[in-house]
C-alpha positions in Angstrom: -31.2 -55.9 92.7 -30.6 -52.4 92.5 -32.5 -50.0 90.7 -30.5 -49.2 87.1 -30.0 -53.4 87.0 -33.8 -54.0 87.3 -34.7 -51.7 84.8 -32.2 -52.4 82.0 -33.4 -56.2 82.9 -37.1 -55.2 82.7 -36.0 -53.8 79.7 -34.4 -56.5 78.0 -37.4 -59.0 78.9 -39.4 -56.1 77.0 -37.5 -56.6 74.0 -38.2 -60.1 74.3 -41.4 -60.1 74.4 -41.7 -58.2 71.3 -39.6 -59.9 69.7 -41.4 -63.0 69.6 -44.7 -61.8 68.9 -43.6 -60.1 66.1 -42.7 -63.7 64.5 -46.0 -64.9 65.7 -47.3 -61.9 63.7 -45.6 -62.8 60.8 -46.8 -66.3 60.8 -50.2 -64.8 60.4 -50.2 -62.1 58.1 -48.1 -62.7 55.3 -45.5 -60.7 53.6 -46.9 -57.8 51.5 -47.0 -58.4 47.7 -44.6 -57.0 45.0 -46.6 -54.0 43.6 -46.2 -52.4 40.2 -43.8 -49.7 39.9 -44.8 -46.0 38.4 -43.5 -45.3 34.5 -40.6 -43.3 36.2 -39.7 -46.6 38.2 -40.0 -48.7 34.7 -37.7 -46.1 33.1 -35.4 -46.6 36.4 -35.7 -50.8 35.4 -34.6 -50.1 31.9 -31.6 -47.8 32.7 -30.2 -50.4 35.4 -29.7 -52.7 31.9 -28.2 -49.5 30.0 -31.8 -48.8 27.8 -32.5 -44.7 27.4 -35.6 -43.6 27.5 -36.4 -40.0 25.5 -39.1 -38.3 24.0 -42.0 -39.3 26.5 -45.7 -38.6 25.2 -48.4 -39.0 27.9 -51.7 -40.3 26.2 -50.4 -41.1 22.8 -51.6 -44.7 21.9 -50.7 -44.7 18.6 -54.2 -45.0 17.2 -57.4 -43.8 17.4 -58.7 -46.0 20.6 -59.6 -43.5 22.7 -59.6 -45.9 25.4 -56.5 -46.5 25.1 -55.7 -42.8 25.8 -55.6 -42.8 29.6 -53.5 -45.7 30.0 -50.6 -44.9 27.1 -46.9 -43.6 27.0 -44.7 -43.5 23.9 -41.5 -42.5 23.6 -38.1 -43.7 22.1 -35.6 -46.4 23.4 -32.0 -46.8 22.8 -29.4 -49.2 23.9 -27.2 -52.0 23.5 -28.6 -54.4 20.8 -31.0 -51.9 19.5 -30.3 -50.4 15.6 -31.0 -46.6 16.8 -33.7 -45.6 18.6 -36.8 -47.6 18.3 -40.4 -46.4 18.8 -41.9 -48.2 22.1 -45.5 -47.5 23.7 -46.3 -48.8 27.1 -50.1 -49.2 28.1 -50.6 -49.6 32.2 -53.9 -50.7 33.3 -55.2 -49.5 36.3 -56.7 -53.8 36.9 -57.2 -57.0 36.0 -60.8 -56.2 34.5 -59.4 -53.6 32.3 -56.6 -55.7 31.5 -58.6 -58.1 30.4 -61.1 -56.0 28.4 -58.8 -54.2 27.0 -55.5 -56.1 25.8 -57.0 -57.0 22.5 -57.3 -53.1 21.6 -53.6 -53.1 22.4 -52.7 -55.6 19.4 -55.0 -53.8 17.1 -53.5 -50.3 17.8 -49.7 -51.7 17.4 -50.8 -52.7 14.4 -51.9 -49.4 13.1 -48.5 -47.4 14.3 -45.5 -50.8 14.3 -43.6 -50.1 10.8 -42.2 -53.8 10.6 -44.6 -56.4 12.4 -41.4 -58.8 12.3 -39.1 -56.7 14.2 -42.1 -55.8 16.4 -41.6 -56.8 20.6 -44.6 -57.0 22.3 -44.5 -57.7 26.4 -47.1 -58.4 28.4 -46.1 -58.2 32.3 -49.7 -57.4 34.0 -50.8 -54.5 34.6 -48.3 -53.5 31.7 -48.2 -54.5 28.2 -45.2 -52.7 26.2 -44.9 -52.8 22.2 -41.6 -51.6 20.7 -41.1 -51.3 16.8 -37.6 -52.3 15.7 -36.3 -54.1 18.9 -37.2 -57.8 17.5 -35.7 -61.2 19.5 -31.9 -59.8 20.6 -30.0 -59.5 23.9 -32.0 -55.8 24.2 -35.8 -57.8 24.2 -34.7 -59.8 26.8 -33.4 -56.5 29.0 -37.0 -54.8 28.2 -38.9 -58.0 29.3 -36.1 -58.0 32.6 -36.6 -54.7 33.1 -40.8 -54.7 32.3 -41.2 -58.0 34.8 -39.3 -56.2 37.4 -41.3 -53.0 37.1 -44.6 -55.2 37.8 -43.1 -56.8 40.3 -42.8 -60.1 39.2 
């Protein structure tokens, strides 16, 4: 065999060989999990289903919670569906413990800063729970809770 055949044939049995032990791989370690997104990649979600985001407050709860603080965003939505802007608030934790310790305070403070508790949206897609005032049961709640699911990588 001459010299430039045995090495693109060396070559290709490489390739081979790689090739199935990276399926082998695979059947061993499984595919990574979704992970939550950043607020800028939620804000990304809601624009793919034509939702605006403005007027972004880092730390603004709503209420006095102060443990709230760290994990809260307001700001105002708009879009298809929506009468105006609407006042939203989305609170990230950073786990399931806090999650868990913590969503409770979440219904509390909406309740202190939500002008109409019937128009009131409240999401919860884990590590995220988002609240907006005014956006009620229409075609636009069922784009946030798209767009809020897809952000947590559901």
């Amino acid at each position: 065999m001459q010299p430039s055949r045995l090495a693109a044939a060396l070559a290709l049995a490489g390739v081979l060989a790689l090739g199935g032990c990276g399926s082998s791989l695979d059947a061993i370690h499984p595919s990574p999990s979704a992970t939550p997104t950043d607020f800028a990649g939620v804000t990304r979600s809601l624009a793919e289903r034509n939702l605006e985001v403005s007027g972004v407050v880092s730390g603004d709860p709503g209420c006095d919670d102060a443990a709230l603080v760290p994990m809260a965003i307001s700001f105002r939505l708009a879009g298809p569906g929506l009468d105006g802007t609407v006042a939203a608030r989305i609170y990230r934790f950073k786990d399931a413990a806090a999650y868990d310790r913590l969503r409770t305070s979440v219904d509390r403070c909406a309740a202190a800063w939500v002008g109409d508790p019937a128009t009131m949206l409240m999401v919860d897609a884990s590590p995220y729970v988002l609240v907006a005032d005014g956006a009620g049961e229409s075609a636009a709640a069922d784009a946030i809770r798209a767009a809020l699911r897809e952000a947590a990588g559901y």
